[in-house]
C-alpha positions as YAML, in Angstrom:
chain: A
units: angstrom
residues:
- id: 1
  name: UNK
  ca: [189.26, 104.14, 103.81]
- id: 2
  name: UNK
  ca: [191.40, 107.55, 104.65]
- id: 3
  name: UNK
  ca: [192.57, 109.19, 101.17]
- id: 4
  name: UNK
  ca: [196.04, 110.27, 101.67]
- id: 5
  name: UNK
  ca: [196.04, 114.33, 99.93]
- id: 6
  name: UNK
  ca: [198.18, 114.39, 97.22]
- id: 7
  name: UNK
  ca: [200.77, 116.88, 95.71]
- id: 8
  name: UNK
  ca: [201.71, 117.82, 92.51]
- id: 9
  name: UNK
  ca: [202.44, 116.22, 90.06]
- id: 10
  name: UNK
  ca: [200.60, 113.49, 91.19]
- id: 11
  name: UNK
  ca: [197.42, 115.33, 91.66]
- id: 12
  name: UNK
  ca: [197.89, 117.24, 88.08]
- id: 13
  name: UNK
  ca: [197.89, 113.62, 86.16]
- id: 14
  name: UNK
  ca: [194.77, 112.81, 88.27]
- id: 15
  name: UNK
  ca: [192.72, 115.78, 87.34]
- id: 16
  name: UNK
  ca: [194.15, 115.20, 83.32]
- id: 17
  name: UNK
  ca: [192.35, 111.48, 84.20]
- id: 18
  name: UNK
  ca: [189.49, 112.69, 85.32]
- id: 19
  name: UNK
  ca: [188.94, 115.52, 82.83]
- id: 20
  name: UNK
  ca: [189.35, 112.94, 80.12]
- id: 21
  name: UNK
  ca: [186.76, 110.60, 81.67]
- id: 22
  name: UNK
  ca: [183.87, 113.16, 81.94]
- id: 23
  name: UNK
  ca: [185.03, 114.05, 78.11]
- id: 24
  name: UNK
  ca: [184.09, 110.38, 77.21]
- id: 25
  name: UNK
  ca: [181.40, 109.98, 79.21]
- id: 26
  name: UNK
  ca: [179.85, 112.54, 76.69]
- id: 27
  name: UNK
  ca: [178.24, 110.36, 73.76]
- id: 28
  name: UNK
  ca: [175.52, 110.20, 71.80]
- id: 29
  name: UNK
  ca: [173.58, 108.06, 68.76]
- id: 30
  name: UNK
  ca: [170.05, 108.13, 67.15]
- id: 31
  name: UNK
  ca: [170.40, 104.07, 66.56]
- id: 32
  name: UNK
  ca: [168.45, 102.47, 69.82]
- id: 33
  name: UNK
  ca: [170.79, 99.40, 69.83]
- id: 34
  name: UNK
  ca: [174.23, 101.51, 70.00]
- id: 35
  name: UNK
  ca: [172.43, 104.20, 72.26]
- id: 36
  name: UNK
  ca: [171.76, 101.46, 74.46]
- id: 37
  name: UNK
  ca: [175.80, 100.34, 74.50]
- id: 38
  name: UNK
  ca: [176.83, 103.86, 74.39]
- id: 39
  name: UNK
  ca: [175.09, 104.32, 77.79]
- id: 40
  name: UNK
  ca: [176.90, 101.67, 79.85]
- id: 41
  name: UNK
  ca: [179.91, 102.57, 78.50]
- id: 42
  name: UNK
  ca: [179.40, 105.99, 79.49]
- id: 43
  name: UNK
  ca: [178.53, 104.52, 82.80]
- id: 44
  name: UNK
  ca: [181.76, 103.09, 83.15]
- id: 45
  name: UNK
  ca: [183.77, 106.32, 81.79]
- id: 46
  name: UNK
  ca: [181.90, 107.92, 85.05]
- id: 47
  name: UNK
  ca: [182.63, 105.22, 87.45]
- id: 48
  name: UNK
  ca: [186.57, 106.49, 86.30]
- id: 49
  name: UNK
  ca: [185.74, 109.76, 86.99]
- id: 50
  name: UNK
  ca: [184.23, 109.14, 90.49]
- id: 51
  name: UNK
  ca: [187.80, 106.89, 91.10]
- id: 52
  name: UNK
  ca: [189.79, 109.64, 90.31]
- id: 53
  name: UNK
  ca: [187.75, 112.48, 92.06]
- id: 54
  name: UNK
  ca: [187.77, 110.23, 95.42]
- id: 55
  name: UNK
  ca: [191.77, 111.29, 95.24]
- id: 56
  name: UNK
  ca: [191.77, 115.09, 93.81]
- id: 57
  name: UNK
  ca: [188.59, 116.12, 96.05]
- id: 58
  name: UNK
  ca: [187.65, 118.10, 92.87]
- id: 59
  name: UNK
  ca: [184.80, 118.24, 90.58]
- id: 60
  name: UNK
  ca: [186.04, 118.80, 86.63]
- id: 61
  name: UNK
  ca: [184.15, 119.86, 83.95]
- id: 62
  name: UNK
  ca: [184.46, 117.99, 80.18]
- id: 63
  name: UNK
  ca: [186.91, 119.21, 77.54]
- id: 64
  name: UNK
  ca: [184.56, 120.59, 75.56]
- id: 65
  name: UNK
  ca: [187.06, 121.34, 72.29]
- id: 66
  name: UNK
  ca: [187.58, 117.17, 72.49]
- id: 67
  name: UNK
  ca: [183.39, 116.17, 73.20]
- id: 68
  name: UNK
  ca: [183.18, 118.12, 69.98]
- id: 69
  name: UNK
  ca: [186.22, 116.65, 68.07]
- id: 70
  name: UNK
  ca: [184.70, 113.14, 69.18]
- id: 71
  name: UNK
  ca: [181.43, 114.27, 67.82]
- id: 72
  name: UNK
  ca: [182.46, 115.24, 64.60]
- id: 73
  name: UNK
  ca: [184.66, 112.14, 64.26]
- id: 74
  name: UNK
  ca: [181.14, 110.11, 65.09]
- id: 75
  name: UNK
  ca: [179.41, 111.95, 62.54]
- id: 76
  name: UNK
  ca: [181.94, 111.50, 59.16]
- id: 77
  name: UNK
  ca: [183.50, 108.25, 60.55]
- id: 78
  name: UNK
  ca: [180.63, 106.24, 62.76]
- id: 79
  name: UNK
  ca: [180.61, 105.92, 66.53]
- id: 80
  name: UNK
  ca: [182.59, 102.98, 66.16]
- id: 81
  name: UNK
  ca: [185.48, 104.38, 64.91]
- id: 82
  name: UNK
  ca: [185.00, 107.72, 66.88]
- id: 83
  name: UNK
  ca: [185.05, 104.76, 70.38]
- id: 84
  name: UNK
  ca: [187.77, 102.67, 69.30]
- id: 85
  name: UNK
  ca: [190.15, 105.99, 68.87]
- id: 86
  name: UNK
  ca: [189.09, 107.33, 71.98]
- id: 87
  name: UNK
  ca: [189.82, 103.96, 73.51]
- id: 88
  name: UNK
  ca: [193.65, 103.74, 72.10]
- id: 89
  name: UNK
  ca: [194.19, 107.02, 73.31]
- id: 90
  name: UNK
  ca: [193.53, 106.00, 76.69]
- id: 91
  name: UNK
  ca: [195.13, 102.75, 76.16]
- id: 92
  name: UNK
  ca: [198.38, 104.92, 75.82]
- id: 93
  name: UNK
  ca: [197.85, 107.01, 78.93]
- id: 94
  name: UNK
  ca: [197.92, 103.53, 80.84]
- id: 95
  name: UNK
  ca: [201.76, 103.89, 80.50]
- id: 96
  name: UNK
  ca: [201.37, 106.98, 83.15]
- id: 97
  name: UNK
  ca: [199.55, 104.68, 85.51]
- id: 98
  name: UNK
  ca: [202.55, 103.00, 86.78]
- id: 99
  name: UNK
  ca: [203.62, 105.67, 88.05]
- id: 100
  name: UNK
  ca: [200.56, 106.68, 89.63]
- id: 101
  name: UNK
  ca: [200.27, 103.04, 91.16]
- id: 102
  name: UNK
  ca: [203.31, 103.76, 93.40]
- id: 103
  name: UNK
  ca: [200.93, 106.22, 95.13]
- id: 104
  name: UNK
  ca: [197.42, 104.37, 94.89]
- id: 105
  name: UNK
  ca: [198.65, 101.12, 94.91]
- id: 106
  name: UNK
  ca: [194.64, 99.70, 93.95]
- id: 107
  name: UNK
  ca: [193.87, 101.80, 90.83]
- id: 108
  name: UNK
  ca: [196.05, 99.76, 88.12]
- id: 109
  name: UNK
  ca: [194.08, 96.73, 89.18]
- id: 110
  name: UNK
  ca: [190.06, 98.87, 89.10]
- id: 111
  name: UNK
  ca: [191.01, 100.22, 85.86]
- id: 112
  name: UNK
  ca: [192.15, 97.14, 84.58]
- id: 113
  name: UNK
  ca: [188.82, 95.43, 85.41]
- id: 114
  name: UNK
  ca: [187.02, 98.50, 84.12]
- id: 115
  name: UNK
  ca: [188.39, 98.63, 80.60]
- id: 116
  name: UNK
  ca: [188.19, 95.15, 80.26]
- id: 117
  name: UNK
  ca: [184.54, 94.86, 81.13]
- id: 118
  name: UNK
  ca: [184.37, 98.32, 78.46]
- id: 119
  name: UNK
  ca: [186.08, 96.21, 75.26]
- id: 120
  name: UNK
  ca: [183.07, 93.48, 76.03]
- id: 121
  name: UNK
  ca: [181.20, 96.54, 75.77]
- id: 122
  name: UNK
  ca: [182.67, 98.17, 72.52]
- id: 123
  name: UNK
  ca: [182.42, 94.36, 70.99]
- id: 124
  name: UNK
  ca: [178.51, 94.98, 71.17]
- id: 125
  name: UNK
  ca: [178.07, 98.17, 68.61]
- id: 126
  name: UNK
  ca: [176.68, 97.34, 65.74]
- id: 127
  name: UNK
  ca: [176.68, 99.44, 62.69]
- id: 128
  name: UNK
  ca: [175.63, 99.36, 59.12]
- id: 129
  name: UNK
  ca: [178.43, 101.11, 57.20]
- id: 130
  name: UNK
  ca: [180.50, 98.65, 59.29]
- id: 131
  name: UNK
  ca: [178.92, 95.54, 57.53]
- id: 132
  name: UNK
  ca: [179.42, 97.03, 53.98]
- id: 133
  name: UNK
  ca: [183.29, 97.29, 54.15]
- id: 134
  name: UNK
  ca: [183.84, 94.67, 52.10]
- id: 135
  name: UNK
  ca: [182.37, 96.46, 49.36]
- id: 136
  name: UNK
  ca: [183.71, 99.88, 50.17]
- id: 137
  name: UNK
  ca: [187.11, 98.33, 50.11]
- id: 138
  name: UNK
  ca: [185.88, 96.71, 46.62]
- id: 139
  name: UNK
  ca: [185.63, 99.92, 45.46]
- id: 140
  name: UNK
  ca: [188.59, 102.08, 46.39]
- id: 141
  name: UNK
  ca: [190.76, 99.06, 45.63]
- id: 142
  name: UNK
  ca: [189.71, 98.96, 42.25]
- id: 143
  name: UNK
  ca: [189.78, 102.58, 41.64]
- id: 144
  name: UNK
  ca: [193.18, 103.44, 43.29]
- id: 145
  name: UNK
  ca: [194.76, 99.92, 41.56]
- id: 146
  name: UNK
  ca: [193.07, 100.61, 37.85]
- id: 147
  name: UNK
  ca: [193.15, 104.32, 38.07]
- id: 148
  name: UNK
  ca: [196.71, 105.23, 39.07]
- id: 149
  name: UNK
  ca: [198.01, 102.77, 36.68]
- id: 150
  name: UNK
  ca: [195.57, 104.65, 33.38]
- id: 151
  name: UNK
  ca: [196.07, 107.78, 34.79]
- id: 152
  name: UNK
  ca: [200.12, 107.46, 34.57]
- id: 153
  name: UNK
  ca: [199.64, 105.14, 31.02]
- id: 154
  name: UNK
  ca: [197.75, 108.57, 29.57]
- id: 155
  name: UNK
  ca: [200.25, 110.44, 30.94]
- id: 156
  name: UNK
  ca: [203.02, 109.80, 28.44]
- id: 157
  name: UNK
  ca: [200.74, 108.36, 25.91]
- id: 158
  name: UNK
  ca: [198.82, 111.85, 25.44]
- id: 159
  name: UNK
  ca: [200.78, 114.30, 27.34]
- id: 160
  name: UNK
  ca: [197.42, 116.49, 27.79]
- id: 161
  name: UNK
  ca: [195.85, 116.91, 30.86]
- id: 162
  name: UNK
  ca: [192.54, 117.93, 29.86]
- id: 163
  name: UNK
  ca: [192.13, 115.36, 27.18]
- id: 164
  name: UNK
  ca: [193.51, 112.76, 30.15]
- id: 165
  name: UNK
  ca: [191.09, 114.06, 32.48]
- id: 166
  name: UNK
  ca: [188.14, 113.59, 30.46]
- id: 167
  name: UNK
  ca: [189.26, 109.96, 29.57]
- id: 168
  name: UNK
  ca: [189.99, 109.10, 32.77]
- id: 169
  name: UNK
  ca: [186.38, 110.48, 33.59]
- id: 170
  name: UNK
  ca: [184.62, 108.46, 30.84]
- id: 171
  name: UNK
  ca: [186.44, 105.41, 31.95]
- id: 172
  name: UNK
  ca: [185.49, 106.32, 35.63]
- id: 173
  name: UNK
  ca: [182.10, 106.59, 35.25]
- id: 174
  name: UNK
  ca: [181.31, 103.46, 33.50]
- id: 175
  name: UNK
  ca: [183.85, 101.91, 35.24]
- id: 176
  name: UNK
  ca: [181.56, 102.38, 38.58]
- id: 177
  name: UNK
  ca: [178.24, 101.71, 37.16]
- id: 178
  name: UNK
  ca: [180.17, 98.37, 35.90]
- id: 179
  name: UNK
  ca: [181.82, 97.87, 39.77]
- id: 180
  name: UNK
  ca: [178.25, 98.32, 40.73]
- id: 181
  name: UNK
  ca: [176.42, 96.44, 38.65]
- id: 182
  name: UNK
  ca: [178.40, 93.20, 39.37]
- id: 183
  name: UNK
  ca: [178.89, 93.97, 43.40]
- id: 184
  name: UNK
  ca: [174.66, 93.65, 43.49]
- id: 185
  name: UNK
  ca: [174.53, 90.80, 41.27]
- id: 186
  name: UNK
  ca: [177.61, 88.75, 43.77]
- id: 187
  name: UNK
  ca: [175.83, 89.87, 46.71]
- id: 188
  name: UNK
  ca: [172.37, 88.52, 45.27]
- id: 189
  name: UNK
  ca: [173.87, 85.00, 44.33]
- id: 190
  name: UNK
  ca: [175.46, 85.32, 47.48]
- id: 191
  name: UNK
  ca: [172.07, 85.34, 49.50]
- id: 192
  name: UNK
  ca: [174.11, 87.14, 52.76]
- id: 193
  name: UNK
  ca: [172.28, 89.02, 54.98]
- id: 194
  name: UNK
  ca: [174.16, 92.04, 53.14]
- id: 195
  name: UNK
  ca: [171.50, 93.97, 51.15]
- id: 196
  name: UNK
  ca: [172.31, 93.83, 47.51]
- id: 197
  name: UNK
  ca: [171.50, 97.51, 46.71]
- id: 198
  name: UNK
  ca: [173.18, 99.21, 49.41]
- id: 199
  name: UNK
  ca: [176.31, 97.11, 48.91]
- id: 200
  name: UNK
  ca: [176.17, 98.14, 45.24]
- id: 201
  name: UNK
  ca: [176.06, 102.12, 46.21]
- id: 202
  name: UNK
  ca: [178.79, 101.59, 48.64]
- id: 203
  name: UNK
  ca: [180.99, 100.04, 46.26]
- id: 204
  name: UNK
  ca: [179.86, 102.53, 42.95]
- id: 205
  name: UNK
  ca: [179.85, 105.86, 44.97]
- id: 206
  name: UNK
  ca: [183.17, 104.53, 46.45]
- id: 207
  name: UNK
  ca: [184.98, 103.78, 42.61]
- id: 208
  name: UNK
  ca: [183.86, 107.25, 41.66]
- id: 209
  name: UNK
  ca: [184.73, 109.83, 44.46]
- id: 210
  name: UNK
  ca: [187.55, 108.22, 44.73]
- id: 211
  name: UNK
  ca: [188.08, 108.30, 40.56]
- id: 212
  name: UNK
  ca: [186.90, 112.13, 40.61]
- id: 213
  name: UNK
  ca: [189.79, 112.44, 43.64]
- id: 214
  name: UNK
  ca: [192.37, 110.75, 41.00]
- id: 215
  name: UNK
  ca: [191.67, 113.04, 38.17]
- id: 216
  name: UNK
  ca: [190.88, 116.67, 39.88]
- id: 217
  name: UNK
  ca: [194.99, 117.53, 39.29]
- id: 218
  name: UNK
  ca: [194.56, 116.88, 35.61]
- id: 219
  name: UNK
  ca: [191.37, 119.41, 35.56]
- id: 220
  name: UNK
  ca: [193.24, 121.85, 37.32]
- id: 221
  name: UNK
  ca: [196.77, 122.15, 36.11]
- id: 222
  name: UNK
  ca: [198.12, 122.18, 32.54]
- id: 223
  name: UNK
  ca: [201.36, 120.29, 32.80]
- id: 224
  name: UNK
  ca: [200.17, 116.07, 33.48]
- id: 225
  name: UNK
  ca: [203.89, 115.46, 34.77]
- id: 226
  name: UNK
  ca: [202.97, 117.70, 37.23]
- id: 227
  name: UNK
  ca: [199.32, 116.56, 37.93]
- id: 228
  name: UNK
  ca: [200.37, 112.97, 38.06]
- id: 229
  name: UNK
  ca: [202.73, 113.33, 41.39]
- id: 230
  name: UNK
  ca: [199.88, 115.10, 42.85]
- id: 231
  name: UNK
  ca: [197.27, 112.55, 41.86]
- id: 232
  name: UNK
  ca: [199.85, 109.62, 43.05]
- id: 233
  name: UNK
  ca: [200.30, 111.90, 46.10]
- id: 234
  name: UNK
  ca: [196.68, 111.73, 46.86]
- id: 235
  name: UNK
  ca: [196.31, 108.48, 46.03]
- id: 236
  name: UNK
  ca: [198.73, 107.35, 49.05]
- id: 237
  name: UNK
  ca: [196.42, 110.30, 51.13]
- id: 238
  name: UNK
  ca: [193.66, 108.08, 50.60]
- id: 239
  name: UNK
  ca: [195.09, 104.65, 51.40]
- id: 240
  name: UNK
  ca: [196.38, 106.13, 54.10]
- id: 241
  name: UNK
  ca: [192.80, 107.70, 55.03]
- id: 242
  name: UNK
  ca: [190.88, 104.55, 54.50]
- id: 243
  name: UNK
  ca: [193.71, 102.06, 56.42]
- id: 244
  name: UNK
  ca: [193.71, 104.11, 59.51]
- id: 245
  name: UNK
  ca: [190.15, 103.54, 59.34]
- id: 246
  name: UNK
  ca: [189.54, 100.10, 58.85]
- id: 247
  name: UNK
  ca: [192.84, 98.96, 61.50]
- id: 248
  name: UNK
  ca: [190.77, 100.83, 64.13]
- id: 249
  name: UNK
  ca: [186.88, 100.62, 63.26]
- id: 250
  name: UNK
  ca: [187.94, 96.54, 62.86]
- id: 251
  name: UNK
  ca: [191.04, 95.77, 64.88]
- id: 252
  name: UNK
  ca: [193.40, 95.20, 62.12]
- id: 253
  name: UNK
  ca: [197.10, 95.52, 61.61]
- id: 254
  name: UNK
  ca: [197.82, 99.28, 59.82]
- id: 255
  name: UNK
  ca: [201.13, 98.96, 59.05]
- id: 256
  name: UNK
  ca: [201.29, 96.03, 56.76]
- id: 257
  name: UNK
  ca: [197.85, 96.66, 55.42]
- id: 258
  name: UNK
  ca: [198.77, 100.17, 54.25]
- id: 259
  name: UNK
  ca: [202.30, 99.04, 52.91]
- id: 260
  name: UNK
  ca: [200.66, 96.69, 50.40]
- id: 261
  name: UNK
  ca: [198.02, 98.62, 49.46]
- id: 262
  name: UNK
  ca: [201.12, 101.32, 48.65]
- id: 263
  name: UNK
  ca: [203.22, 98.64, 47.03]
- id: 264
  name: UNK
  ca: [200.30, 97.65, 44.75]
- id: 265
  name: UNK
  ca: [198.90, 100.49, 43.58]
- id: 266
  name: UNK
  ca: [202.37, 102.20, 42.84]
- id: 267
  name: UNK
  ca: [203.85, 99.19, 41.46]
- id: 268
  name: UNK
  ca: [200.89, 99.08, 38.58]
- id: 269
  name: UNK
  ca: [201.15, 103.14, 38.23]
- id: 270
  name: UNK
  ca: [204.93, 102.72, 36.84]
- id: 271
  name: UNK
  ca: [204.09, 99.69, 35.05]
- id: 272
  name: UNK
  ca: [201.68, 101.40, 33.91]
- id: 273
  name: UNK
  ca: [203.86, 104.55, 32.51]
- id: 274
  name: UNK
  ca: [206.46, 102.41, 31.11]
- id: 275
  name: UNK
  ca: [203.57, 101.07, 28.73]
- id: 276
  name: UNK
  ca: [202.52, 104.57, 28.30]
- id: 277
  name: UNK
  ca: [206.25, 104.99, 26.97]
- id: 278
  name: UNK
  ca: [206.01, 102.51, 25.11]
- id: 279
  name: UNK
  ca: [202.90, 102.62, 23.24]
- id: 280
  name: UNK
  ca: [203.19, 106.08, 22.22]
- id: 281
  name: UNK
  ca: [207.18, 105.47, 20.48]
- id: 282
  name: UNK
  ca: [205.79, 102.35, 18.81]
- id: 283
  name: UNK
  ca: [202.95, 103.95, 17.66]
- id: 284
  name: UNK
  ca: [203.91, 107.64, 17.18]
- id: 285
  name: UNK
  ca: [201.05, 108.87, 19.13]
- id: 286
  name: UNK
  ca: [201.04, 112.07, 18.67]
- id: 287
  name: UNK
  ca: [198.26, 114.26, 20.73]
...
């Protein structure tokens, strides 16, 4: 087949194609199964790059600032996550393909098959912290639901930061060995193929980063009403943080998942200060 040269810009969104799949046909994991995945999709990432090359005429080297950026991602996050990112991003840069296709009429229809044939692929990885987010998201749940709410109850009840932050810390604490405790105990009567131990140090190390998170503004500044923005502040951060997460590493919805999660854990915090109010009029509190 003769390849008809082409001119800029035409031949500047090619080589931004190409560069991006010799980027993500960079990938790596220690676990055989994934390795083994990881590999054919890489495959496939190259069989892109050879499409787009057999229209630029040019061999491009990997973005290396974006193999690392991927890398890290697949270290703190899983390769899951780090894939199904990667793969949205591309999914967006289908947009420019139209306007390619008026010049290679055939590549919407390769790439098409290509990707498909690459979400069977992406389907296949399997990873552990991926079958424990049900009790990760026990955890953090609990912790940014309960916490929010005592932390803005203390608030007006005691009206000192330090003595809120080391309630709040007491209360953490046993709250997670008791969020623990009870996640191995449902996941042993359960009799899943979940392993009871590790689902109950997913869930307890979840409650209490996430607790220490809650509480650092109290430790640090003097004034709670200012700490407690701060603390609701990071509170959202992490919802945020952990929806973002779960919509891509599972395929889920973000928007409406991270709205109620908002509306829930907000909604207790200022029930949770009016009470606060409350108690400490009716009771004269006085710390």
């Amino acid at each position: 087949m003769n390849i008809m040269p082409l001119q800029s810009p035409a031949l500047d969104k090619l080589i931004s194609f190409q560069r991006g799949e010799i980027t993500e046909h960079r990938g790596s994991t220690r676990d055989a199964h994934n390795r083994e995945v990881l590999s054919r999709i890489a495959s496939q990432e190259y069989e892109h790059y050879l499409i787009w090359k057999k229209y630029t005429s040019r061999d491009v080297a990997p973005d290396s600032c974006r193999v690392w950026f991927y890398y890290l991602l697949a270290r703190a996050f899983g390769i899951t996550f780090a894939i199904k990112l990667m793969e949205g991003i591309e999914k967006r840069a289908q947009l420019v393909y139209r306007e390619i296709g008026t010049v290679i009429p055939e590549v919407k229809e390769i790439i098409a098959h290509e990707e498909a044939h690459e979400r069977e692929l992406i389907g296949l990885l399997d990873e552990e912290r991926l079958h424990y987010v049900g009790s990760i998201v026990l955890g953090l749940n609990d912790a940014l639901v309960e916490f929010t709410g005592t932390l803005a109850g203390l608030t007006f009840a005691i009206q000192n930061s330090q003595v809120i932050a080391i309630v709040g810390l007491i209360m953490g604490v046993a709250a997670s060995l008791s969020m623990a405790a009870s996640e191995y105990l449902s996941q042993k009567s359960d009799g899943g193929s979940v392993n009871p131990l590790k689902a109950s140090l997913y869930t307890g190390v979840t409650y209490l980063v996430t607790v220490a998170l809650l509480i650092l503004p109290f430790l640090l500044l003097s004034n709670p009403y200012i700490a407690l923005p701060i603390t609701l502040a990071a509170a959202i951060f992490v919802i945020f943080l952990f929806t973002f997460y779960i919509s891509v590493a599972k395929d889920l919805p973000f928007v409406r998942r991270f709205g109620e999660m908002v509306a829930i854990s907000m909604g207790i915090a200022a029930i949770s200060f009016v009470i606060g109010m409350a108690i400490r009029l009716v009771l004269h509190v006085d710390v």
